[in-house]
C-alpha positions as CSV (number, residue, x, y, z in Angstrom):
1,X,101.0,-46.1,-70.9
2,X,100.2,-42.6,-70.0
3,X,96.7,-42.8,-72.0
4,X,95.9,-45.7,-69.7
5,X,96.9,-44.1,-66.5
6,X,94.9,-41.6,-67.9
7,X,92.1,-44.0,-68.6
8,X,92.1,-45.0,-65.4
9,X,92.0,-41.7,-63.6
10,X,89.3,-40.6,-65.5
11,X,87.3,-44.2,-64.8
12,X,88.2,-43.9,-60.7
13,X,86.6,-40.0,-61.1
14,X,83.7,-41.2,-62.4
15,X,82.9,-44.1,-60.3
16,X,83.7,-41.3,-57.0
17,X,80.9,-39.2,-58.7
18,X,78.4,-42.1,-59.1
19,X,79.2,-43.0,-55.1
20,X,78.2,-39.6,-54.2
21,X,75.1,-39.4,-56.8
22,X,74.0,-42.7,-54.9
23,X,74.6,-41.3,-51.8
24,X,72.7,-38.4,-52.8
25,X,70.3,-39.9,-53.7
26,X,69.9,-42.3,-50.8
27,X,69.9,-39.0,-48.7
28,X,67.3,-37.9,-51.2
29,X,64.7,-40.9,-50.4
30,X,65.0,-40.7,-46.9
31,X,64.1,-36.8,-47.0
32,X,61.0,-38.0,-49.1
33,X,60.1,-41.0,-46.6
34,X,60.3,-38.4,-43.6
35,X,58.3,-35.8,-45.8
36,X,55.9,-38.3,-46.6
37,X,55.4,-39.3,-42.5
38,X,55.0,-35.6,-41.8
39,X,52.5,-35.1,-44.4
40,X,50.3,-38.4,-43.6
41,X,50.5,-37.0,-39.6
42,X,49.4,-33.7,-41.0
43,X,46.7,-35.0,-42.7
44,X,45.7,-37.2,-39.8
45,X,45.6,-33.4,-37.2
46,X,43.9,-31.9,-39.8
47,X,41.1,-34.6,-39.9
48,X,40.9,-35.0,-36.4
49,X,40.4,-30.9,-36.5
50,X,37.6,-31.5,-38.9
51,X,36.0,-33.8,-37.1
52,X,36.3,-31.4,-33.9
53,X,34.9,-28.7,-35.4
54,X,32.0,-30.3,-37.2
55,X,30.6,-32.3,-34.0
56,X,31.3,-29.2,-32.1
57,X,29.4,-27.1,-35.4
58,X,26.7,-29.5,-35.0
59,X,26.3,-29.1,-30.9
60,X,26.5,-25.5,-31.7
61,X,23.9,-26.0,-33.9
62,X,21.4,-27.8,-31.8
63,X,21.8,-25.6,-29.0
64,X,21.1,-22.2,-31.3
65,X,18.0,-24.2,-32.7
66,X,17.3,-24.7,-29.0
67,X,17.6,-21.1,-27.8
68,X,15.3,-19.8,-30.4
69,X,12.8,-22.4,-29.7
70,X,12.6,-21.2,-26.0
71,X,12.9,-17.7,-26.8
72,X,10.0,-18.3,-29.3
73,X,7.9,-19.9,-26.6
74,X,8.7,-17.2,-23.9
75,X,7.9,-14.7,-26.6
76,X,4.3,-16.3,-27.4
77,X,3.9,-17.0,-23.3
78,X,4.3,-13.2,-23.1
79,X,2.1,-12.5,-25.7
80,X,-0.5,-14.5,-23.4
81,X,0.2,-13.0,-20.7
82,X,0.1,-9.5,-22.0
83,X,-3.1,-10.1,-23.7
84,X,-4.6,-11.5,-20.3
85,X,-3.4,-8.7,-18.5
86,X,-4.8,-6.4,-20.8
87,X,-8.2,-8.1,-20.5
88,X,-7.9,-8.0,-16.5
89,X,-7.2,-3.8,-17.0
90,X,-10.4,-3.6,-19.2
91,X,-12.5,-5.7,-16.2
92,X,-11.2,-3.7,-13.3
93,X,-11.6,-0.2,-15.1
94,X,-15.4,-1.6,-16.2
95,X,-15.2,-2.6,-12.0
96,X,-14.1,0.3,-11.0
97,X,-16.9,2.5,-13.2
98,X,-19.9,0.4,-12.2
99,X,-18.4,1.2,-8.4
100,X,-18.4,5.3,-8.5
101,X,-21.2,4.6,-10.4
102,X,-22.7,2.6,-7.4
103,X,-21.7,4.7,-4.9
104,X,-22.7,7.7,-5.9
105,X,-26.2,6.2,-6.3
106,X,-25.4,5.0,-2.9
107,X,-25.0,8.1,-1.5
108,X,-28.4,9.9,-3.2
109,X,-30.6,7.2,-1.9
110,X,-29.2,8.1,1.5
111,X,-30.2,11.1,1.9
112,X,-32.3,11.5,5.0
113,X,-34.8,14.7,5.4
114,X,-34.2,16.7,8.2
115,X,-37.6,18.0,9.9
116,X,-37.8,20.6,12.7
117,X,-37.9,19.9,16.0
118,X,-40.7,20.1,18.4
119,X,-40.5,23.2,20.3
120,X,-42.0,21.1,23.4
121,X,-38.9,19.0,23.1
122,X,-37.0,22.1,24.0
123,X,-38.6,23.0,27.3
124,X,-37.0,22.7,30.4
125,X,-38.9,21.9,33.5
126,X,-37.1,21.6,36.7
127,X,-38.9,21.2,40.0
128,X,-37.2,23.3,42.5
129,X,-34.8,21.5,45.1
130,X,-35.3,20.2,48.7
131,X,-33.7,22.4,51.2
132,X,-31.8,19.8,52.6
133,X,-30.0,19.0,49.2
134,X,-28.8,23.0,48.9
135,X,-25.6,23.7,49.3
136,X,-24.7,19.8,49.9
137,X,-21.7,18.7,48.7
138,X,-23.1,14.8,48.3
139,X,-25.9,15.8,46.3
140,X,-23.7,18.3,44.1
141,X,-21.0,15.4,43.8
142,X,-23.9,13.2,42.6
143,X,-25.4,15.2,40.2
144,X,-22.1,15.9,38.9
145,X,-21.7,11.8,38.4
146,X,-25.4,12.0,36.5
147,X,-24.4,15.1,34.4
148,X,-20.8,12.8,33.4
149,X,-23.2,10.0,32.4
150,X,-25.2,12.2,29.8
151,X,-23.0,13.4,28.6
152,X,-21.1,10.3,27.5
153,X,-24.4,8.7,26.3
154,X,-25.3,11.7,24.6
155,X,-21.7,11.1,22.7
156,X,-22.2,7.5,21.9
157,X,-25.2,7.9,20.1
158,X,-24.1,10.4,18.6
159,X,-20.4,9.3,17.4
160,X,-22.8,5.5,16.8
161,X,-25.0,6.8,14.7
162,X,-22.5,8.9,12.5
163,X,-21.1,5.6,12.2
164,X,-24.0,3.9,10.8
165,X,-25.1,6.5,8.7
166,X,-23.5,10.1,8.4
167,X,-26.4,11.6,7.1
168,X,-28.7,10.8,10.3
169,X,-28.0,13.0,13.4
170,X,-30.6,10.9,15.5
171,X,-32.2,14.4,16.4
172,X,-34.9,12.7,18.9
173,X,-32.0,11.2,21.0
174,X,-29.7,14.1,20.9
175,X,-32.2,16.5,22.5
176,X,-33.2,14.3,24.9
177,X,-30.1,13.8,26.6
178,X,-29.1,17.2,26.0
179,X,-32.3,18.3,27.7
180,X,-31.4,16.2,30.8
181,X,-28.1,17.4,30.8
182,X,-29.6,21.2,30.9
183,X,-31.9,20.1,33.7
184,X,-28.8,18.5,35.9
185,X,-26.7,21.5,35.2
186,X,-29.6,23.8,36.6
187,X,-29.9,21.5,39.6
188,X,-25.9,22.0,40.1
189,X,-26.6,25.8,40.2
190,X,-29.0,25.5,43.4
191,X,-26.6,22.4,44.8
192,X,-23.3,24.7,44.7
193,X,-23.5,28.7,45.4
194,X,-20.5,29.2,44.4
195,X,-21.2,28.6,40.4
196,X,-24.3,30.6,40.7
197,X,-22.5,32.3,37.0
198,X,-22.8,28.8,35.1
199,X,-26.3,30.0,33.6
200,X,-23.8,32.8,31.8
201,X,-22.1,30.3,30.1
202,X,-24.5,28.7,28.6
203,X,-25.3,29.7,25.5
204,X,-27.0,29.9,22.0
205,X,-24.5,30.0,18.5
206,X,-25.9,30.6,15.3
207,X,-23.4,29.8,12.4
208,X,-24.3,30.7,9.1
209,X,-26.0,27.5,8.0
210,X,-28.6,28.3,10.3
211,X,-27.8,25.4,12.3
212,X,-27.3,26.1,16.4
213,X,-25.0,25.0,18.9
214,X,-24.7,24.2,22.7
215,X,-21.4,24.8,23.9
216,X,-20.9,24.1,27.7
217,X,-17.3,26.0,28.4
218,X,-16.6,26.4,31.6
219,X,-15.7,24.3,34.2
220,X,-17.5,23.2,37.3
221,X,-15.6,23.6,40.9
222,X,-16.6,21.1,43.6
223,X,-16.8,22.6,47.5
224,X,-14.2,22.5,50.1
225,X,-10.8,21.7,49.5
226,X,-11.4,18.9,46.7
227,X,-9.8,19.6,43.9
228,X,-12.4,20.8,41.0
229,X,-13.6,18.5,38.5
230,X,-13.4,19.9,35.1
231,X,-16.9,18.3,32.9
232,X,-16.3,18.0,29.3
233,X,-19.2,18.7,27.1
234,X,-19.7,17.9,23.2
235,X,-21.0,20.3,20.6
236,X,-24.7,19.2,20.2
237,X,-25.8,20.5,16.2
238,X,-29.4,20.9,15.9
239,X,-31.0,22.2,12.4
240,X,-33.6,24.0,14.5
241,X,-32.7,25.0,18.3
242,X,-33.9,28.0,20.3
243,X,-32.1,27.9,24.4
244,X,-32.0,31.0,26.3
245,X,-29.5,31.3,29.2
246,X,-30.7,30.4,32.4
């Protein structure tokens, strides 16, 4: 009796032990199952990933191949561009040659001769004044307006003609007027007493380059109580002038 209690013990033992093994194993297969759904959504992120990164390699791709093509076509456009400027600098230094090279040529085919003047030019004839026009301060006043007037035409054709043509000094004008001028100033002398000195003033300079000057410096006073009237003359050069004070 005791070897079949003992039978049975032993039996009960090893049924408990395949209960748990079963269990166990049951446990066992549902760790697998859950394994395997992990891994197949593993595999499923990863191949979405893939798939990410390839399209988004490929976009990458295409917009590298992109950029180099424009840079490529900016590069040759520059290449152009510096080329055509290059050709513009060579034009526009060729240009800028043939222009000195112009002017200069220019400037020798202007050059006027200078020829003396005719000493009859130069005289000064004044016819003397009628008594009633001494010491009259209308007639002084009035030739004081006529003296104003050649003196600004003598300055226009002057400033005109330097305009025109530096190298002319329209010598046949410019004595002219300032011959008149001499002959009004003369006739002021015997219309006003009082600048009986003016002839003083008058007088001859002789620079180095031989070239003479008129220089009228002082001013005129008008009789009376009217405030003097000051007459502003211009430098009249002459290559060849000979005045003596009067």
């Amino acid at each position: 009796r005791l070897k079949f209690i003992s039978g049975n013990v032993k039996e009960e033992k090893i049924k408990r032990e395949l209960e748990e093994i079963k269990t166990i194993n049951i446990e066992l297969d549902h760790m697998v199952t859950k394994l395997v759904d992990e891994n197949g959504h593993l595999k499923q992120t990863y191949k979405q990933l893939y798939d990410s990164y390839k399209s988004s390699r490929v976009r990458s791709k295409e917009q590298c191949d992109d950029l180099i093509k424009q840079v490529n076509i900016k590069s040759a456009g520059n290449s152009d561009l510096n080329a055509s400027l290059q050709e513009k600098f060579l034009v526009i230094t060729a240009f800028k040659e043939s222009l000195s090279k112009l002017k200069g040529k220019a400037v020798v085919n202007e050059v006027v001769n200078l020829h003396p003047i005719d000493p009859e030019l130069l005289k000064i004839d004044v016819a003397p004044l009628a008594l009633k026009l001494r010491n009259n301060r209308t007639a002084h006043t009035d030739y004081l307006r006529h003296t104003q007037e050649e003196t600004v035409a003598l300055r226009e054709i002057v400033e005109n003609e330097r305009l025109l043509n530096p190298l002319n000094t329209s010598l046949d004008y410019s004595c002219k007027y300032t011959k008149r001028i001499q002959e009004l100033i003369i006739i002021l002398q015997q219309t006003c007493p009082c600048i009986t000195d003016l002839g003083t003033k008058l007088m001859v300079v002789t620079p180095k380059n031989n070239d003479k000057k008129i220089r009228f410096t002082e001013h005129i006073p008008l009789l009376g109580n009217t405030p003097a009237n000051t007459i502003s003359f211009i430098n009249v050069v002459f290559n060849t002038l000979v005045l003596s004070s009067t």
